[in-house]
C-alpha positions as CSV (number, residue, x, y, z in Angstrom):
1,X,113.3,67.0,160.1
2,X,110.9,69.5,162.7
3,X,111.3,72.7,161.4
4,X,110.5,76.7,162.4
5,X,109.5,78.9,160.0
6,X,109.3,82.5,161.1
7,X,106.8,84.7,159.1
8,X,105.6,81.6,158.0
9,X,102.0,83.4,156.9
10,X,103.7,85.8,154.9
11,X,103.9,86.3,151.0
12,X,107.1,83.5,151.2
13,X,105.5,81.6,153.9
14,X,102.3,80.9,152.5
15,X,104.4,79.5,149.1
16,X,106.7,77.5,151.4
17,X,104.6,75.6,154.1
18,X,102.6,73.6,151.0
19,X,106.3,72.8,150.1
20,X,107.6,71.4,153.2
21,X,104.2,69.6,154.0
22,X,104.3,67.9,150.4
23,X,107.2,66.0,151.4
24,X,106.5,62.5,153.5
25,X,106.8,62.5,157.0
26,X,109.8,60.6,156.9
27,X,111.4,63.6,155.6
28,X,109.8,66.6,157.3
29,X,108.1,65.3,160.5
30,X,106.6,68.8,161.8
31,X,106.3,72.4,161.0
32,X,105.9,75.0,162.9
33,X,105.3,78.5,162.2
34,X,105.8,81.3,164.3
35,X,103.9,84.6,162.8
36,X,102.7,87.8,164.7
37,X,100.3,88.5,162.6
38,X,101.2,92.0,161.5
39,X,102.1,91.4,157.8
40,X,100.2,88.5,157.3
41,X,96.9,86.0,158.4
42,X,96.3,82.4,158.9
43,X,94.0,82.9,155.7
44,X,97.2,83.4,153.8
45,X,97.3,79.4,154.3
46,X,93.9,78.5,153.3
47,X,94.5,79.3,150.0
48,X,97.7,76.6,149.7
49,X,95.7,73.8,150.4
50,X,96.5,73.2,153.7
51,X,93.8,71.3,156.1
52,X,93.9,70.6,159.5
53,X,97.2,68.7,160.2
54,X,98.9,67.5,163.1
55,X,102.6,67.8,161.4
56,X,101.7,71.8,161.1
57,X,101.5,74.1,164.3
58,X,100.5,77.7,164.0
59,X,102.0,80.2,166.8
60,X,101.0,83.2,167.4
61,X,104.3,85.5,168.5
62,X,107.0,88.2,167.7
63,X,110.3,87.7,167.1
64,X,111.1,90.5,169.1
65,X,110.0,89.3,172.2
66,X,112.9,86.1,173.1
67,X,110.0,84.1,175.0
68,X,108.1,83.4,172.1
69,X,110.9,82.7,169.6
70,X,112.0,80.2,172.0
71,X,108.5,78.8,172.6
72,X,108.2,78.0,169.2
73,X,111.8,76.3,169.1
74,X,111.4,73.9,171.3
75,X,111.6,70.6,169.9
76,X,113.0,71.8,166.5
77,X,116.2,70.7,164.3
78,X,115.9,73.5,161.5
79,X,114.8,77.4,161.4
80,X,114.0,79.0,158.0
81,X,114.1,82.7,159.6
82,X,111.5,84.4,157.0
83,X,110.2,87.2,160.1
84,X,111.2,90.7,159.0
85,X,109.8,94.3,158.0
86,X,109.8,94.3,154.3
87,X,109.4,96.8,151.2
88,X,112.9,98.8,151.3
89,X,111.5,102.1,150.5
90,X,109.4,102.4,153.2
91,X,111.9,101.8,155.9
92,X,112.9,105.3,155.8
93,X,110.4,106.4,157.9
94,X,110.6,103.6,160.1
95,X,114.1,103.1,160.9
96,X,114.2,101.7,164.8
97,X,110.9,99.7,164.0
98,X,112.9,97.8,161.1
99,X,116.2,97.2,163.0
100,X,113.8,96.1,165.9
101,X,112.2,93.2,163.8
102,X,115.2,92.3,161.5
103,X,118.0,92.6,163.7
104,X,117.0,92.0,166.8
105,X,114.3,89.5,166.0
106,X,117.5,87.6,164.4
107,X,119.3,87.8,167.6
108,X,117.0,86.3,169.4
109,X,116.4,83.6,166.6
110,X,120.5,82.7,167.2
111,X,120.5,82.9,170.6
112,X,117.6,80.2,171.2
113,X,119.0,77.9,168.5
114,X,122.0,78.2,170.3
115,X,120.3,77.5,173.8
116,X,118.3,74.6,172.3
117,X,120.5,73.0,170.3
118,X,119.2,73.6,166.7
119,X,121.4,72.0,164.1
120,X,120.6,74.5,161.3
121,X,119.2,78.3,160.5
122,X,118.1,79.4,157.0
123,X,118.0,83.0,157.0
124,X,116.5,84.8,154.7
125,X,119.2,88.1,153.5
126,X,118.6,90.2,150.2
127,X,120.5,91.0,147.2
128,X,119.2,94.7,147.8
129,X,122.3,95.5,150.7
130,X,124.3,95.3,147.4
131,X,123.3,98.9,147.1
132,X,124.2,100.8,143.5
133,X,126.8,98.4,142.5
134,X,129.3,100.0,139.5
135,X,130.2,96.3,138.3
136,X,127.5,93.9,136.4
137,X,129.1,91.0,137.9
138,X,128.0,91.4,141.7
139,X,129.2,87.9,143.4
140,X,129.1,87.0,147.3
141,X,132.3,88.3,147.2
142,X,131.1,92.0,146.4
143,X,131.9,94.2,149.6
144,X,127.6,95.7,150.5
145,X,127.0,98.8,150.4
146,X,123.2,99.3,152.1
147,X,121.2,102.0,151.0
148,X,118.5,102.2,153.4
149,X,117.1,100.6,156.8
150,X,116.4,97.8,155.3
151,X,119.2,96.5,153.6
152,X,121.5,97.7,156.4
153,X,119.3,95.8,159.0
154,X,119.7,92.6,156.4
155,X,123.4,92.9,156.4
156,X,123.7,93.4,160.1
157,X,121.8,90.5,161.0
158,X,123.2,88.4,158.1
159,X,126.9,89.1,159.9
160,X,125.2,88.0,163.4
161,X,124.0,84.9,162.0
162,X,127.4,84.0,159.8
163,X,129.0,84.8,163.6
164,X,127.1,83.0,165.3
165,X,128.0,79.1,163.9
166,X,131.0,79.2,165.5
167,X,129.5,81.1,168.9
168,X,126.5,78.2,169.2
169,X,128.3,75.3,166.6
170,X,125.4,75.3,164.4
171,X,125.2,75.4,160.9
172,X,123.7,78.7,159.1
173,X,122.8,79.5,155.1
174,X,122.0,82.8,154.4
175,X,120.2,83.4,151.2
176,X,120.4,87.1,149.1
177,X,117.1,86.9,147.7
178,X,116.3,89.0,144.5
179,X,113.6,90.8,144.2
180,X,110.3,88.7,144.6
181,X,107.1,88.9,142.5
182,X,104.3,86.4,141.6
183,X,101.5,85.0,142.8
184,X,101.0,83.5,146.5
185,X,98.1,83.5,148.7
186,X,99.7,86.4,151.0
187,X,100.7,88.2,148.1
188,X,102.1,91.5,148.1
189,X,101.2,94.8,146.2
190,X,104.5,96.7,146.9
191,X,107.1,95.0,145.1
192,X,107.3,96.5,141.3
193,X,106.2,94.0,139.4
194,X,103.2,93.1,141.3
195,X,102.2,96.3,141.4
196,X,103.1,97.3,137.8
197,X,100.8,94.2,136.9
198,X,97.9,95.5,139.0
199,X,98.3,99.2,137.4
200,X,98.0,97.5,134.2
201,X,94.7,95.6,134.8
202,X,93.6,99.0,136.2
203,X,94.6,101.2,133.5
204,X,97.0,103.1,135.3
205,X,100.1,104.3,133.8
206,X,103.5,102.6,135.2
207,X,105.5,104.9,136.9
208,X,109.1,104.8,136.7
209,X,111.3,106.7,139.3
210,X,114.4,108.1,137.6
211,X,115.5,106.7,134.0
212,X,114.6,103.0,134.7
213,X,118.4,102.2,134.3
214,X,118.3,100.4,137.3
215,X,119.2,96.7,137.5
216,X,117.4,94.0,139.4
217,X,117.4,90.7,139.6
218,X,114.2,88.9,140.2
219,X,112.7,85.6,141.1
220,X,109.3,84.2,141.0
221,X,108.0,83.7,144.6
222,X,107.5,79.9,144.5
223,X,111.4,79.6,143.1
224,X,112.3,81.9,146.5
225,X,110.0,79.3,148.4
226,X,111.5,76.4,146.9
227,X,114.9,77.4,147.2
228,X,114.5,77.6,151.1
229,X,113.2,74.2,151.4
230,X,115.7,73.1,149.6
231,X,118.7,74.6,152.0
232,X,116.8,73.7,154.8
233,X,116.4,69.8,153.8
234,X,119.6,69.3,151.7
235,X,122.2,71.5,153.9
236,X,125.0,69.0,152.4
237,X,124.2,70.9,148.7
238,X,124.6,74.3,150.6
239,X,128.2,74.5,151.9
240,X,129.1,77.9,151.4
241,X,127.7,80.7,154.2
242,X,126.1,83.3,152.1
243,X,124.3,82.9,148.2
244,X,123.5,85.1,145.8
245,X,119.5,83.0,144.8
246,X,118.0,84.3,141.4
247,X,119.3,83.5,137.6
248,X,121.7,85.5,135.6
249,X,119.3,86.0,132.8
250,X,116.6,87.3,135.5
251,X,118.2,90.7,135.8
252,X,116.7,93.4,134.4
253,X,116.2,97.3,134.4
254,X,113.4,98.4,136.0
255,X,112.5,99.9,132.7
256,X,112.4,96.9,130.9
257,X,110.1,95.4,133.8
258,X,107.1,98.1,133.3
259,X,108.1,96.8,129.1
260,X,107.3,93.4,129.8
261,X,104.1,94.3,131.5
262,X,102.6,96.5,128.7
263,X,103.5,93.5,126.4
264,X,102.1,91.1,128.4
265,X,99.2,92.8,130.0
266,X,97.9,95.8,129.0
267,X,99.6,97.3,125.1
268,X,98.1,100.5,125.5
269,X,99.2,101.2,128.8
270,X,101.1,104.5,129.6
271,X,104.8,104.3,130.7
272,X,105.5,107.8,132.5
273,X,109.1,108.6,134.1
274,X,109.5,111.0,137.1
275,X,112.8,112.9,138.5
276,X,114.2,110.7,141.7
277,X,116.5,112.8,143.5
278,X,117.3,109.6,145.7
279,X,117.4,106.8,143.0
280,X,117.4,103.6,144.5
281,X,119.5,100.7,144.6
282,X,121.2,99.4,141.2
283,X,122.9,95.7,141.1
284,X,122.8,93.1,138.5
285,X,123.9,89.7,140.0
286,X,126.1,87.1,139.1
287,X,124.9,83.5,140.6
288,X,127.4,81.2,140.0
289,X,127.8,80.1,143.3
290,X,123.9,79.1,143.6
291,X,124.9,76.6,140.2
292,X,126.8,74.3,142.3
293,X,123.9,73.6,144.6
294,X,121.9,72.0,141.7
295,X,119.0,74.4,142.6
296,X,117.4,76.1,139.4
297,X,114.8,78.9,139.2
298,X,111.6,77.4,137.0
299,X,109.7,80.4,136.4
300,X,110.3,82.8,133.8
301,X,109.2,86.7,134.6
302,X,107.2,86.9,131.3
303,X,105.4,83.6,132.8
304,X,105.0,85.3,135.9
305,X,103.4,88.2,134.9
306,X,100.5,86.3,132.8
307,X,100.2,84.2,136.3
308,X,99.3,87.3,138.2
309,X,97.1,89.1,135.4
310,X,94.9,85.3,135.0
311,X,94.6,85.4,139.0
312,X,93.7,89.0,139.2
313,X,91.1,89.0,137.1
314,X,89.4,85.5,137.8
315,X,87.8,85.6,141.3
316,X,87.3,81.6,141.3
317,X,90.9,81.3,141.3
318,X,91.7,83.2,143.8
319,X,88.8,82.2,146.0
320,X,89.9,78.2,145.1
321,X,93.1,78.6,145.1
């Protein structure tokens, strides 16, 4: 298999391409990554391990701009689409900038597979287009109700993508990825409980918007990683368009998050709640459907957030890692 990764030196990128290069060549014969740069850096794949290799091929390029998204196709059977404008909350402000990356960006991902004859696209959706959900039992089936730029860029290029197989008679997956934490060399600060863990080890209270009532569900950044690479080389597993990927005992309030981290990290920290007159999304997600694909999470949160405090606070690690 040659595949294209988009984003590829992002925070799932740089947990994925040590994936896909463990396997033989037999199975994955190239990999090709496709990253402008703007959220990420090739350093993001020293720290995986990763030497010189002639089955890897960085290029540099926006998905935004057809010519080099179909540069970077050439010659390729299967596209994990990672590429997109990330951290919900901040997509407010940055509306046309986010549909310009995740939607259109997406387009012109389909319309070169289509062109070039790629077999299969991975594309990477989100649980969070789910919006504030009134049932605990959210399943594929659950109608979206997007909540900000973000989501409602994810669910409008989700729909392109689920279109497009029968426009370009290619095969798609998309993935509604919960809410990612843990530690990856292009690790971000952003999502809650990364940074609840880094307010911790610098004695800063967590802050919780609203009550904390809100449901997540969450998933360990390698898991996310490995349940790409596993769509991508066992599509047979994967025959349904859209799943839910996380664990049904990996939802939790956000509360209970900022708990977990004064357990695990810091006892003494301070918890403090503030009013949110916007209060975010709310879903707690059912994965059945993921079940039947024989893909299970490995990592535990608690786990996760002991990872993150050990690599925070020993510089070897992070510099060898």
């Amino acid at each position: 298999m040659r595949l294209l990764v988009t984003g590829g030196c992002g925070y799932i990128g740089s947990a994925l391409l040590p994936q896909l290069l463990a396997e033989s060549q037999d199975t994955v014969e190239s990999v090709t990554i496709l990253d402008n740069l703007s959220a990420g850096s090739p350093r993001n794949l020293t720290g995986t391990g990763l030497g010189v290799s002639d089955r890897l091929d960085f290029q540099r390029g926006d998905v935004r701009e057809y010519g080099d998204v179909e540069n970077a196709m050439r010659n390729v059977d299967t596209v994990i689409h990672l590429a997109a404008i990330t951290g919900a909350d901040s997509t407010h402000d940055r509306r046309e900038e986010t549909f310009a990356v995740n939607y259109d960006g997406t387009e012109n991902v389909v319309r070169a597979a289509g062109k070039l004859g790629v077999d299969n696209i991975v594309f990477a959706s989100s649980c969070n287009l789910y919006g504030r959900a009134s049932t605990t039992e959210i399943d594929e089936t659950t109608d979206p109700d997007p909540l900000n730029p973000y989501a409602e860029a994810k669910h409008d290029a989700e729909t392109r993508v689920l279109e497009a197989t029968e426009e370009y008679d290619f095969d798609t997956t998309a993935l509604r990825m919960s809410t990612n934490y843990g530690y990856s060399p292009g690790v971000r600060f952003n999502l809650v409980v990364n940074h609840f863990v880094f307010c911790a080890l610098t004695d800063r209270p967590l802050t919780v918007y609203g009550d904390g009532k809100n449901w997540r569900p969450f998933i360990h950044v390698t898991d996310a990683a490995r349940a790409y690479k596993h769509a991508a080389l066992n599509p047979d597993a994967w025959p349904q368009d859209v799943y839910n990927v996380g664990a049904d005992d990996q939802n939790y309030r956000v509360k209970e998050i900022a708990e977990v981290v004064q357990d695990e990290v810091n006892n003494d920290l301070e918890i403090t709640y503030l009013r949110d007159e916007h209060p975010g999304p709310s879903y707690h997600v059912n994965f059945d459907r993921l079940n039947e694909t024989g893909f299970e999470l490995e990592h535990s949160l608690r786990a996760g957030v002991r990872e993150l405090a050990d690599q925070f606070t020993t510089p070897s690690k992070i510099t060898n890692s």
